[in-house]
C-alpha positions as CSV (number, residue, x, y, z in Angstrom):
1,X,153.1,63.8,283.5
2,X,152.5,67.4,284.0
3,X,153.5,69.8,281.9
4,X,156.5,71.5,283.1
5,X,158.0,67.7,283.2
6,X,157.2,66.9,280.1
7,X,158.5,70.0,278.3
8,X,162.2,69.5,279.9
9,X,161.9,66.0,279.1
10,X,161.3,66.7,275.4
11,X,162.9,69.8,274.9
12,X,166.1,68.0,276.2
13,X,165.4,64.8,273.8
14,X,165.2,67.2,271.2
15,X,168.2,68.9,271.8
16,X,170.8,66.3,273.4
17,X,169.1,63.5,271.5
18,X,168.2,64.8,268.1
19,X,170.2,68.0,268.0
20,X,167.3,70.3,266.8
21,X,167.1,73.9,267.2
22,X,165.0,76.0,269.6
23,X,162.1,76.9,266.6
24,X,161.6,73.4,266.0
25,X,161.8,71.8,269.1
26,X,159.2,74.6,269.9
27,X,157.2,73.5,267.4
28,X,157.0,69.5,268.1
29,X,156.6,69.8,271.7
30,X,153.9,72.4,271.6
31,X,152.3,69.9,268.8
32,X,152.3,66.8,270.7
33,X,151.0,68.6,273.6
34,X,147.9,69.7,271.4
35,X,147.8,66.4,269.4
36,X,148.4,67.9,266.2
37,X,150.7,66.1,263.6
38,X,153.1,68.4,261.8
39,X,154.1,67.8,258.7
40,X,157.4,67.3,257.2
41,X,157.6,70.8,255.3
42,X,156.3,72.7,258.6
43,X,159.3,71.1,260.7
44,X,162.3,71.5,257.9
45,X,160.3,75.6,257.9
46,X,161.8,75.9,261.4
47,X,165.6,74.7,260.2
48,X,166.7,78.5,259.9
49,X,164.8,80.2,262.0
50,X,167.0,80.7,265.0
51,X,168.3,84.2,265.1
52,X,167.3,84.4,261.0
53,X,170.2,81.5,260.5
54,X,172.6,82.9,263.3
55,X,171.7,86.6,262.2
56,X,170.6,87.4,265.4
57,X,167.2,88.3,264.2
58,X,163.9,87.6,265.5
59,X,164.4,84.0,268.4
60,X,163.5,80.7,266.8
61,X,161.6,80.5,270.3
62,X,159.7,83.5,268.9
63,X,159.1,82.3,265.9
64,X,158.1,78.8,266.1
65,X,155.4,79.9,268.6
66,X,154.2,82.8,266.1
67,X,154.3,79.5,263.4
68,X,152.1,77.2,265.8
69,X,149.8,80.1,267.0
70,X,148.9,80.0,263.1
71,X,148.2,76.3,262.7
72,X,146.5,75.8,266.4
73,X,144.2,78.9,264.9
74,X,143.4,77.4,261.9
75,X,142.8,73.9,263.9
76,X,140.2,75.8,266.0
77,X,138.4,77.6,263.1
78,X,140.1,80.7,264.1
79,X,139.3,84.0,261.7
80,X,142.9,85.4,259.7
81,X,142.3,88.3,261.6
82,X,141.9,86.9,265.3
83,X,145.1,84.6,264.6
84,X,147.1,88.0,263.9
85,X,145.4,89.3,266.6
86,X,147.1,86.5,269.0
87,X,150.5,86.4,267.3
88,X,150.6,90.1,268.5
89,X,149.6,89.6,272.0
90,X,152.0,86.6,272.3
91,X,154.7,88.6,270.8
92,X,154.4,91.6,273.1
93,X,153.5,88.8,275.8
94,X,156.8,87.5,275.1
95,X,158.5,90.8,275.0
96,X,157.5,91.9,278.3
97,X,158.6,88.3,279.5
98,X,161.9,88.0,278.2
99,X,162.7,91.8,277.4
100,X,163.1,91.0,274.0
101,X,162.4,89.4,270.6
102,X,165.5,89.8,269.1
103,X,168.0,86.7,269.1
104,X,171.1,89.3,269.6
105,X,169.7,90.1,273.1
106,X,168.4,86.9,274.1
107,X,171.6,85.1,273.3
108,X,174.2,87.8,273.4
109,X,177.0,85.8,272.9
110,X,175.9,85.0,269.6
111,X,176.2,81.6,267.3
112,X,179.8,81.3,267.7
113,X,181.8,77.6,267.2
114,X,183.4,77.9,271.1
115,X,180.1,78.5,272.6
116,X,178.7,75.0,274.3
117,X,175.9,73.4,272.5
118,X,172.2,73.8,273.5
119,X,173.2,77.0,274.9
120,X,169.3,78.1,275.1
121,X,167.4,74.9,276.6
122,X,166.6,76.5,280.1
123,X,165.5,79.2,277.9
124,X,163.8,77.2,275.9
125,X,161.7,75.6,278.5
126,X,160.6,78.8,279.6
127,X,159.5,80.2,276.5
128,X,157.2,76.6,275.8
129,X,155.5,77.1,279.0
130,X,155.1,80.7,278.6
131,X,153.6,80.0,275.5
132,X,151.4,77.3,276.6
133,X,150.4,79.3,280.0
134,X,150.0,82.0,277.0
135,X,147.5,79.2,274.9
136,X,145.6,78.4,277.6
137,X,144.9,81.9,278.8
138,X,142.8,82.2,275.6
139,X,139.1,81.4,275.4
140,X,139.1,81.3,271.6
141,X,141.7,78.6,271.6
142,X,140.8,76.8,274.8
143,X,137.1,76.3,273.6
């Protein structure tokens, strides 16, 4: 299965099946595609990370990437400072991607009870393979 395929077929398991947010789901499809188990405490991490909880803060999508940049870094014997180094590539990456990192302008219609559910899943897709184009770019991980 190729990648795109298998990020819209677990991105909409995880959302339609399991009814996880966008910073987990980011986080456990990302991890099976690198073969790295996450543990329980890492996954419940991600609960309130969309938006900061609704906020409209930084995207879950932003910030379960930034949290899998960390662990993939430390899988690979990356130094502290070359995993900072990445999160802030990826996140201007991201940035010039998307136009933002900020939930409130990703999803400007907010967290609100009428909105229909899984309103970011095309969104979501886009931002895995962005960050996994983003991955792969990198000699430092890719080695």
């Amino acid at each position: 299965m190729q990648y795109m395929e298998f990020i819209n077929y677990k991105v909409h398991s995880y959302y339609w099946n399991d009814d996880l947010n966008c910073a987990i789901t980011s986080l456990l499809t990302l991890s099976e595609i690198y073969n790295i188990n996450l543990c329980s405490q890492i996954v419940n991490a991600g609960i309130g990370m969309p938006g900061a909880g609704g906020y409209g803060a930084q995207c879950g999508l932003v910030s379960g990437a930034l949290m899998f940049i960390g662990i993939l870094g430390k899988e690979k014997s990356l130094e502290f400072r070359d995993i900072v180094n990445t999160c802030y590539e990826f996140a201007k990456g991201f940035e010039i991607e998307f136009g933002s990192l900020d939930c409130r302008v990703l999803r400007p219609q907010g967290f609100k009870p009428e909105n229909p559910p899984h309103l970011c899943e095309e969104m979501t897709k886009k931002a895995i393979m962005f960050t996994l184009n983003y991955l792969n770019s990198l000699k430092k991980i890719d080695d």
